[in-house]
MARTIVEX-836850 format. One record per residue (C-alpha): residue number from 0; residue in one letter; x, y, z. Coordinates in steps of 0.1 Angstrom, whole numbers. Layout:
<zanus>
+-----+---+-------+-------+-------+
:   k : r :     X :     Y :     Z :
+-----+---+-------+-------+-------+
: NUM : A :     X :     Y :     Z :
...
+-----+---+-------+-------+-------+
</zanus>
This chain:
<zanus>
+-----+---+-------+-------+-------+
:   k : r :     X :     Y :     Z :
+-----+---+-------+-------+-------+
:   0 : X :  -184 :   185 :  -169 :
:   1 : X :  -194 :   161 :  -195 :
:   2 : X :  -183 :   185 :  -225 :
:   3 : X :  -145 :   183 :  -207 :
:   4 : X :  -119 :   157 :  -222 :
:   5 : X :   -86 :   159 :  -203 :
:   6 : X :   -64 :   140 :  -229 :
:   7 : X :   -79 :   162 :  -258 :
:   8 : X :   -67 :   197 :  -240 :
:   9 : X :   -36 :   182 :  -243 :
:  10 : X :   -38 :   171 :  -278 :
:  11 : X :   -48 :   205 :  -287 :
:  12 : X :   -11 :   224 :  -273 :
:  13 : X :    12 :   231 :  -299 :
:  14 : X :    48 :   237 :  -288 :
:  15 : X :    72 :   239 :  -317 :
:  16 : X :   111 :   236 :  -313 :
:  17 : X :   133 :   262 :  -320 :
:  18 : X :   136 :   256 :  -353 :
:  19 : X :   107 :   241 :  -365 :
:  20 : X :   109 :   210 :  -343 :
:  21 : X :    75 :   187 :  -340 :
:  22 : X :    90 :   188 :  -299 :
:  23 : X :    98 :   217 :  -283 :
:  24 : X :   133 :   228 :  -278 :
:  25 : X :   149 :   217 :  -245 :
:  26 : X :   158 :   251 :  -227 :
:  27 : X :   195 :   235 :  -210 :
:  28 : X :   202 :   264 :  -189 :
:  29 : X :   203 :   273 :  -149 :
:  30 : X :   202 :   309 :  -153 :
:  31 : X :   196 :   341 :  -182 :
:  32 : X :   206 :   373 :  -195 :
:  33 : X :   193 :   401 :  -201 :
:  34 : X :   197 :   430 :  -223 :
:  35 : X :   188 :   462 :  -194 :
:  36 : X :   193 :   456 :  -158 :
:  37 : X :   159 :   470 :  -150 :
:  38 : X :   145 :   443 :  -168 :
:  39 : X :   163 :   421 :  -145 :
:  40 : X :   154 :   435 :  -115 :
:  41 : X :   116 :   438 :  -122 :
:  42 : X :   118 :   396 :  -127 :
:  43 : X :   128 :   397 :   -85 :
:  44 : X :    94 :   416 :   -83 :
:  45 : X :    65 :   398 :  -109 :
:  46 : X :    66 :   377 :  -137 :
:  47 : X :    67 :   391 :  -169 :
:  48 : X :    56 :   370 :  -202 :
:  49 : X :    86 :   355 :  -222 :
:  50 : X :   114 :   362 :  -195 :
:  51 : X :   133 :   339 :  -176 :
:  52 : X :   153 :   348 :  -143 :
:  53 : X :   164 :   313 :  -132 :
:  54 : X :   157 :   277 :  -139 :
:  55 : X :   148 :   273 :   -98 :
:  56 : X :   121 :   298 :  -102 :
:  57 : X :   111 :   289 :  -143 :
:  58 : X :   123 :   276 :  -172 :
:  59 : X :   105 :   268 :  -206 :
:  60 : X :   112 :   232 :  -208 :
:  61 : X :    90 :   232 :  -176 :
:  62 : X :    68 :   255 :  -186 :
:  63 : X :    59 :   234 :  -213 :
:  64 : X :    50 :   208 :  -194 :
:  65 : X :    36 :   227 :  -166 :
:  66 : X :     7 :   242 :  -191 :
:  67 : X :     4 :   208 :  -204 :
:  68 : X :    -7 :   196 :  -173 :
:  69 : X :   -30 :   227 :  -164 :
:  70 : X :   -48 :   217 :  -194 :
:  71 : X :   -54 :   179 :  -185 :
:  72 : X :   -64 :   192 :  -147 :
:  73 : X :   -87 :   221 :  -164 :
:  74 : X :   -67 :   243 :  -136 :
:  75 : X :   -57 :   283 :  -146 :
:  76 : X :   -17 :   274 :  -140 :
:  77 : X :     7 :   245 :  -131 :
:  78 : X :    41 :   241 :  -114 :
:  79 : X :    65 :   213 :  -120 :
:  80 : X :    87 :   198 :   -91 :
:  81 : X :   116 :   170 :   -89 :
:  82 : X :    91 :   150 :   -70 :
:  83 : X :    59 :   142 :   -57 :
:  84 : X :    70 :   152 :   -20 :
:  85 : X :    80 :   183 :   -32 :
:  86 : X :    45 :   192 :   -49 :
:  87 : X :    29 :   178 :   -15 :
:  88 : X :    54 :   194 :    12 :
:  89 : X :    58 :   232 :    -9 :
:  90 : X :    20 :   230 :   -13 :
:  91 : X :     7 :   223 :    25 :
:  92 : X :    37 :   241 :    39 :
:  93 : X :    27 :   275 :    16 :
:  94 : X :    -8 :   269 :    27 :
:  95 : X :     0 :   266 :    65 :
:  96 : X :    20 :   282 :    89 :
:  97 : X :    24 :   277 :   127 :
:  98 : X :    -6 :   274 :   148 :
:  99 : X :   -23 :   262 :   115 :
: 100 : X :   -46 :   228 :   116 :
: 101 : X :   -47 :   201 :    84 :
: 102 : X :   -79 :   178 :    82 :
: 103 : X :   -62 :   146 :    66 :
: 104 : X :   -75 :   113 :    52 :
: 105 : X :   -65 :    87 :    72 :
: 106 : X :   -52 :    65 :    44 :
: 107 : X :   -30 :    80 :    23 :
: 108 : X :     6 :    74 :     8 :
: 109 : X :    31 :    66 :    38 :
: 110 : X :    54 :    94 :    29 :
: 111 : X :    27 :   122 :    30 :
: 112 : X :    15 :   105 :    64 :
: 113 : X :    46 :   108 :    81 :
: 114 : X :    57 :   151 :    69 :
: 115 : X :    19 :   154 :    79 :
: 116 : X :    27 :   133 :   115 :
: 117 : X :    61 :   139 :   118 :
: 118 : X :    79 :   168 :   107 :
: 119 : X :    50 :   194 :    99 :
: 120 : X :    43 :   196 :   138 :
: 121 : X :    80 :   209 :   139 :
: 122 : X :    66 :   244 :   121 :
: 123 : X :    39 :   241 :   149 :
: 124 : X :    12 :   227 :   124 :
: 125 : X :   -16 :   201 :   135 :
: 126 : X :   -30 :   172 :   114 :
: 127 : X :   -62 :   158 :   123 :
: 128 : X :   -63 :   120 :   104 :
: 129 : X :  -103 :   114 :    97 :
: 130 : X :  -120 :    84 :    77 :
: 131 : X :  -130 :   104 :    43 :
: 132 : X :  -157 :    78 :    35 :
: 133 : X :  -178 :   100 :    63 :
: 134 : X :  -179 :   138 :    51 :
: 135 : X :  -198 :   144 :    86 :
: 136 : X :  -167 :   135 :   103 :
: 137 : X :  -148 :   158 :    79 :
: 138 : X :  -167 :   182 :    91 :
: 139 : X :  -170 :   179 :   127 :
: 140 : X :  -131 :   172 :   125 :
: 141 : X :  -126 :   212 :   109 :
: 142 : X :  -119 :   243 :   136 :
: 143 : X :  -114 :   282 :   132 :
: 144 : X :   -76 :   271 :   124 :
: 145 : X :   -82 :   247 :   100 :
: 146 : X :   -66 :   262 :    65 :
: 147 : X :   -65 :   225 :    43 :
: 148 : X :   -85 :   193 :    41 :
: 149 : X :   -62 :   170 :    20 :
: 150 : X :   -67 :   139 :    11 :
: 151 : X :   -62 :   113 :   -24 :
: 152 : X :   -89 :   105 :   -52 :
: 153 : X :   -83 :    72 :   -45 :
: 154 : X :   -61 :    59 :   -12 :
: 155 : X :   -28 :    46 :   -13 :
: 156 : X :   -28 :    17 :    -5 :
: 157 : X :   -67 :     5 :     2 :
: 158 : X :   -82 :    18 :   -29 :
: 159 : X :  -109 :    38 :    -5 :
: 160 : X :  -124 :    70 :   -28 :
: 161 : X :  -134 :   106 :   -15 :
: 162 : X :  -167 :   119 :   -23 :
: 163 : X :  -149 :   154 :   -41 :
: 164 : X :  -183 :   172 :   -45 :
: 165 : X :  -199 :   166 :   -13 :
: 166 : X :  -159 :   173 :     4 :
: 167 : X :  -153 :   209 :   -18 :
: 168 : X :  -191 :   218 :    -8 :
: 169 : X :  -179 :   213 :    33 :
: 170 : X :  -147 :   231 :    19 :
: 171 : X :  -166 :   264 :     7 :
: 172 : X :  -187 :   261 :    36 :
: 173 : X :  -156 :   269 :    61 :
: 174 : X :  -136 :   288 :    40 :
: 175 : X :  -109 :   262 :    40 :
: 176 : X :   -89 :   245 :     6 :
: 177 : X :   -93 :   215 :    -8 :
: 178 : X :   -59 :   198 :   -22 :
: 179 : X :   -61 :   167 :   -37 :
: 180 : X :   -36 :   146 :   -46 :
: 181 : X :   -48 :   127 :   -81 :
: 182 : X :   -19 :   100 :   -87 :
: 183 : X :   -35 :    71 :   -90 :
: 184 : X :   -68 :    87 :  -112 :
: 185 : X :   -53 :   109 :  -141 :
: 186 : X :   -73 :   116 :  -166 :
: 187 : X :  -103 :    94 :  -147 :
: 188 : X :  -110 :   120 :  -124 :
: 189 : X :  -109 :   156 :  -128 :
: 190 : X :  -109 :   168 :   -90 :
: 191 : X :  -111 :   205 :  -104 :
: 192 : X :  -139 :   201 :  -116 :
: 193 : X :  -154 :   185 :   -84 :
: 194 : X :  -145 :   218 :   -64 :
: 195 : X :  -105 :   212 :   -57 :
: 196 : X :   -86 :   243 :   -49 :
: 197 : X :   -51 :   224 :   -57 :
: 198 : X :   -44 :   189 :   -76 :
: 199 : X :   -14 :   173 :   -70 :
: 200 : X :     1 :   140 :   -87 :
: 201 : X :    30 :   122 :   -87 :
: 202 : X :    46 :   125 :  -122 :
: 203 : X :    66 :    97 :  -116 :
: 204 : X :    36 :    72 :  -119 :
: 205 : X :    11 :    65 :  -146 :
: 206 : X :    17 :   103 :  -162 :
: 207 : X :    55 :    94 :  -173 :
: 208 : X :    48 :    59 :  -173 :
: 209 : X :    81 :    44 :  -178 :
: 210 : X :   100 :    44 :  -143 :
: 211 : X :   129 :    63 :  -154 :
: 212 : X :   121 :   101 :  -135 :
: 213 : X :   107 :   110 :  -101 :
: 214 : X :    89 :   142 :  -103 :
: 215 : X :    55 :   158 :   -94 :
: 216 : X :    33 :   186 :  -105 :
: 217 : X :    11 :   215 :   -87 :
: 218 : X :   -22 :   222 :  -107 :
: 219 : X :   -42 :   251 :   -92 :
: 220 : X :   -49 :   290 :  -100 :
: 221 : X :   -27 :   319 :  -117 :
: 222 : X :   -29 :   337 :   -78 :
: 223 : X :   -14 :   300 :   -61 :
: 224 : X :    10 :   293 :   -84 :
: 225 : X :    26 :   328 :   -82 :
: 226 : X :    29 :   326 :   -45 :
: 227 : X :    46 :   294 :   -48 :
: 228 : X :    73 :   312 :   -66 :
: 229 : X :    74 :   343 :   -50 :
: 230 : X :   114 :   350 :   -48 :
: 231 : X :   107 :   362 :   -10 :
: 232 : X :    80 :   341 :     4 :
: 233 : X :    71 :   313 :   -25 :
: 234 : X :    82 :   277 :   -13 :
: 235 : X :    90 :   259 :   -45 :
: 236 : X :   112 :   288 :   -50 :
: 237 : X :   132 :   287 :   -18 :
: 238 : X :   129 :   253 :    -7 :
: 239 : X :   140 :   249 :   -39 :
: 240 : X :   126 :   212 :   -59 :
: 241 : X :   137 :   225 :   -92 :
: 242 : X :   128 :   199 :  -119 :
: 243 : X :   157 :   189 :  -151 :
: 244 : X :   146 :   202 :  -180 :
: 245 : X :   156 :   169 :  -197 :
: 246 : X :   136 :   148 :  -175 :
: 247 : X :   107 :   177 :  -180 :
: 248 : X :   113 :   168 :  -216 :
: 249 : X :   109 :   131 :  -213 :
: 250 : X :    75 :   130 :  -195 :
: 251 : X :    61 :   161 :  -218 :
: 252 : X :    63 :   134 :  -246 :
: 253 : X :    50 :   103 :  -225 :
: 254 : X :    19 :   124 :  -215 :
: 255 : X :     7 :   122 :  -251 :
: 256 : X :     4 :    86 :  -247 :
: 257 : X :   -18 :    87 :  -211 :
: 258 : X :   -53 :    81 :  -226 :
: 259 : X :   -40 :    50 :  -247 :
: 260 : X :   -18 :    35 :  -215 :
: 261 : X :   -49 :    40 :  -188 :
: 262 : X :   -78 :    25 :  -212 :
: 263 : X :   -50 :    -6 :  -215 :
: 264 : X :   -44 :    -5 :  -177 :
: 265 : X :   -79 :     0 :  -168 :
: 266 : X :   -90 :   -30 :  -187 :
: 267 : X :   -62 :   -52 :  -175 :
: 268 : X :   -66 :   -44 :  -137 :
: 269 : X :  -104 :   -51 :  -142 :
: 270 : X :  -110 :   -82 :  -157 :
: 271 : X :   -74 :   -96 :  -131 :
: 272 : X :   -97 :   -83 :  -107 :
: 273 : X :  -128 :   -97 :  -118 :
: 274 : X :  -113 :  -135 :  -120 :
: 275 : X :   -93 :  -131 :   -90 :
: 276 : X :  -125 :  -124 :   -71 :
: 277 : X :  -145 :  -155 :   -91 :
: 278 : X :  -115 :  -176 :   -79 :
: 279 : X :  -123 :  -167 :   -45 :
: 280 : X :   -97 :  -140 :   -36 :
: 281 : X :  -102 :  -113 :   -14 :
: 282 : X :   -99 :   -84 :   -40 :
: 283 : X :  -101 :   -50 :   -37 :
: 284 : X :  -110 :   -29 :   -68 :
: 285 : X :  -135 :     1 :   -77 :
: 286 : X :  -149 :   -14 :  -105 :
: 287 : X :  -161 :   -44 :   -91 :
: 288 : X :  -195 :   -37 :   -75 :
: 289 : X :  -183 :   -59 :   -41 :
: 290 : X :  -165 :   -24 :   -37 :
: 291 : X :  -184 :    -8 :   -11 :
: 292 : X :  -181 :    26 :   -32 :
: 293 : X :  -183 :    11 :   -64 :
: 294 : X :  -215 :    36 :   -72 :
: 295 : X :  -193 :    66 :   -62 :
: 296 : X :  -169 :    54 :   -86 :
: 297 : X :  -191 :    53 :  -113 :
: 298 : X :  -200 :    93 :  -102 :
: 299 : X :  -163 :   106 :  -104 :
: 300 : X :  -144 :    87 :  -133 :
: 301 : X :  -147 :    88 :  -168 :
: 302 : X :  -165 :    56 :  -184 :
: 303 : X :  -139 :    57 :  -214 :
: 304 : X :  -109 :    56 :  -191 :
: 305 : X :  -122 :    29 :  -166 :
: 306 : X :  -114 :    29 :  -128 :
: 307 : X :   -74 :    24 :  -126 :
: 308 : X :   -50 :     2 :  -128 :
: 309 : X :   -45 :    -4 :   -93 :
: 310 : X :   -54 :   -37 :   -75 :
: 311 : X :   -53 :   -51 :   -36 :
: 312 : X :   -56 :   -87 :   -28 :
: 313 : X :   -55 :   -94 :     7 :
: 314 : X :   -40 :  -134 :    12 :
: 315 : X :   -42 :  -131 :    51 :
: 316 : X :    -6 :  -133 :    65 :
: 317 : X :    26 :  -109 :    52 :
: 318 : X :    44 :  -147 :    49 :
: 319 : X :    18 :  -155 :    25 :
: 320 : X :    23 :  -125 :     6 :
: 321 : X :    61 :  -124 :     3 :
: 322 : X :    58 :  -157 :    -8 :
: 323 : X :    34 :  -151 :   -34 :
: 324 : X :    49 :  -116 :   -46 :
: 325 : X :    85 :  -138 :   -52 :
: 326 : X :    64 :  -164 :   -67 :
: 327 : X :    50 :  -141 :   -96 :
: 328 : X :    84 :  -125 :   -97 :
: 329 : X :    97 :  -156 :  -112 :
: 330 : X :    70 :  -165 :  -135 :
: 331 : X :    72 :  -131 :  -149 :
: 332 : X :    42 :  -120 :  -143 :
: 333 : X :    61 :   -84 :  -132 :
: 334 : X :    86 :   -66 :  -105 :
: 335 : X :    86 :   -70 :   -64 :
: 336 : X :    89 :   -32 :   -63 :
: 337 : X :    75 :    -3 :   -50 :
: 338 : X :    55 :    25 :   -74 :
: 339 : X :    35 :    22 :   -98 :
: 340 : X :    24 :    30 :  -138 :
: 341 : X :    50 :    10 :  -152 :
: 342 : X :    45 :   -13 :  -181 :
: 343 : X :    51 :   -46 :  -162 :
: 344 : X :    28 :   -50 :  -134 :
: 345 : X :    43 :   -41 :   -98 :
: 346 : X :    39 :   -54 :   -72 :
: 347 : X :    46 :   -45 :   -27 :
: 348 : X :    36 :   -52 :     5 :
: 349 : X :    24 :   -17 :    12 :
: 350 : X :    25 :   -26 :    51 :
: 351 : X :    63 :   -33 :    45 :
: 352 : X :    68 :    -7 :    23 :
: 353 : X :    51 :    27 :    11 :
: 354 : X :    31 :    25 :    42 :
: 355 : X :    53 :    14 :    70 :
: 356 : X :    57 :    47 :    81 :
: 357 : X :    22 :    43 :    98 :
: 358 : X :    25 :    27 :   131 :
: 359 : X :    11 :   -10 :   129 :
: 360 : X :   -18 :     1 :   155 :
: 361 : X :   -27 :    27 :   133 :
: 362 : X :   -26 :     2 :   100 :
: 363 : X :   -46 :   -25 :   120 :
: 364 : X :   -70 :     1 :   130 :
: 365 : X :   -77 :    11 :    92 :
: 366 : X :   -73 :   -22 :    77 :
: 367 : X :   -37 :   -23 :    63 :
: 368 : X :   -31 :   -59 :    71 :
: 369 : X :     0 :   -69 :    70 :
: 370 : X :   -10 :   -99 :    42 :
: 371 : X :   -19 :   -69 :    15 :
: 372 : X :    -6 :   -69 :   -22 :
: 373 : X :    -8 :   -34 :   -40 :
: 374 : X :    -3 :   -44 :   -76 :
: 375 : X :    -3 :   -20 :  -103 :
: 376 : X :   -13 :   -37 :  -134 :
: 377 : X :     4 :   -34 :  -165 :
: 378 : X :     2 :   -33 :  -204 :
: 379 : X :     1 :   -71 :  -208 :
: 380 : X :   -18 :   -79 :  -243 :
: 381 : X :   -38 :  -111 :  -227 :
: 382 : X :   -46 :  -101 :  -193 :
: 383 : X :   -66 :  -137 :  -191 :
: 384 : X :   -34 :  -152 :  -196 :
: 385 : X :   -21 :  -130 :  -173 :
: 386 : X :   -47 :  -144 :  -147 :
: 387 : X :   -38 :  -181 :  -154 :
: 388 : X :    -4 :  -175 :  -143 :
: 389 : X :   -13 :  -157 :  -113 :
: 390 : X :   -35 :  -188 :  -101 :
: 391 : X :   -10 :  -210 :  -109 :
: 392 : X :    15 :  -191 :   -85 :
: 393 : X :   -20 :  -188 :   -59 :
: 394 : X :   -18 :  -228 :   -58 :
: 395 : X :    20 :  -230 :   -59 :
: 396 : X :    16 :  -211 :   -23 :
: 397 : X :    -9 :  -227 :   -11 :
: 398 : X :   -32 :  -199 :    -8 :
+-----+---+-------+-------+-------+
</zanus>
């Protein structure tokens, strides 16, 4: 595991343009011809290297990008999709089929939490929500229907991590597959490597890094990955969340700058979170060692990369934190808005926002106070300047 260095797989692709290009070619057709008809017809029944049926089933822009990304997860195969929901819903709904059963983390981002609550009962499947930090309740939680335990690296929004090794080894034990969805932690953590059957992330966040597309990727086997685009029973293929092959371009050229942007992030989030916490905040951060799995962070990331860029504070009341979110808004310390890996910090109420779709019992139960901050750190060059103007905002509120 030690000898594995995501960001220099990808260094080591070479994808020429069509002429010589230092980019590849962008491939700016739906659909292909061909030269025999049989040719054609074999497409509808395997994939064959070098042909192309139909951009909603491949194309090469995406391909490029798709083995790009296989290489960074250390997975056989990758898929590309126009969003992370559609990596998340094609992957569990390929995966699971009526009378099927999903062994969930109980903190996870609001839009998985409510296809898993909500809309994947209407295909007759079960989620079971479980507190990851206790593997035996993973396990006690798993029955002869169980077919996925899912859950994130890292939780959106609490920052709470999953112990992959000891999780995968549970996995294996019952036969069931692991998907893990790595958005906040690329590059950091390889959950592959940990025992993942299928990695997921949000494309739209840290990887393209610029808030300009919404996309996600699938990372898993050759075997997966062709069921997924089966033209008869493959979900990405017939649900259809087809990614542009301009927007496929876009991100295939911000993933070369990853490793650089994470170290920055990394650094930045930690040493905000260290002062906050000296000032007396209630922070929440993996690399501080008042994190109560701050020596399970230390196991799964990278040293060089750090432990994100993501930060909680909790300043008690939501009135509190509107009023400080607006605050640092107008100081420009970054953006009231939702997502994350842009190069100005962001900041939300995840209560009011990415996680309101879990009933307020349920987000009082698992600690989702209403007076929670996500903030996604940025690329600031003085992140100690950066903290000055956050405590000057903290004692404008009266916090």
């Amino acid at each position: 595991m030690a000898h594995f260095h995501p960001a220099q797989e990808i260094q080591n692709l070479q994808f020429f343009g069509e002429f010589g290009g230092v980019n590849p070619s962008i491939e700016d057709s739906s659909t292909y011809t061909f030269l025999q008809a049989s040719r054609m017809s074999e497409l509808f029944e395997k994939e064959i290297e070098g042909c192309y049926l139909y951009s909603r089933h491949m194309n090469p822009t995406n391909r490029y990008l798709a083995q790009a990304l296989a290489a960074m997860e250390k997975t056989e195969s990758a898929l590309v999709t126009a969003s992370g929901m559609g990596a998340i819903t094609c992957t569990l709904l390929q995966l699971c089929g009526a009378g099927d059963e999903i062994v969930a983390s109980r903190v996870i981002y609001g839009g998985t939490y409510a296809f898993l609550k909500n809309v994947a009962p209407r295909w007759g499947i079960k989620t079971t929500f479980i507190d990851f930090r206790d593997p035996e309740l993973i396990e006690n939680a798993i029955t002869e229907r169980t077919r996925v335990v899912y859950c994130e690296v890292m939780s959106n929004p609490l920052l709470e991590l999953a112990d992959l090794e000891k999780i995968s080894s549970i996995c294996r034990k019952h036969r069931v597959k692991l998907v893990v969805d790595n958005t906040f932690t690329p590059l950091m953590v390889s959950p592959s490597l940990w025992g993942a059957d299928v990695v997921i992330h949000s494309l739209t966040k840290f990887i393209n890094g610029t808030s300009d597309t919404v996309a996600g990727t699938i990372c898993a086997s050759h075997d997966f990955i062709h069921q997924l685009t089966d033209v008869n029973n493959g979900m990405l293929m017939l649900l259809g969340p087809v990614m542009d092959s301009l927007r496929s371009a876009s991100v295939l050229k911000n993933l070369h700058s990853l490793s650089v942007r994470m170290m920055k992030h990394s650094a930045n989030a930690l040493h905000i979170a260290q002062r906050l916490s000296e000032a007396g905040m209630k922070v929440i951060y993996p690399g501080l060692e008042s994190h109560p799995q701050h020596e399970l962070a230390k196991k799964l990331f990278r040293p060089e990369y750090g432990f994100g860029g993501m930060v909680v504070l909790d300043v008690g009341t939501r009135e509190k934190s509107f009023a400080l979110m607006e605050e640092m808004q107008n100081q420009n310390i970054g953006y009231l808005a939702v997502s994350l890996g842009f190069y100005k910090t962001l900041f939300s109420s995840p209560g009011a926002s990415t996680s309101s779709e879990i009933p307020e019992e349920e987000r009082k139960a698992i600690g989702l106070t209403d007076g929670l901050i996500r903030m996604s750190i940025g690329l600031d060059h003085d992140p100690e300047h950066t903290f000055q103007k956050i405590r000057k905002c903290v004692e404008r509120i009266g916090i």
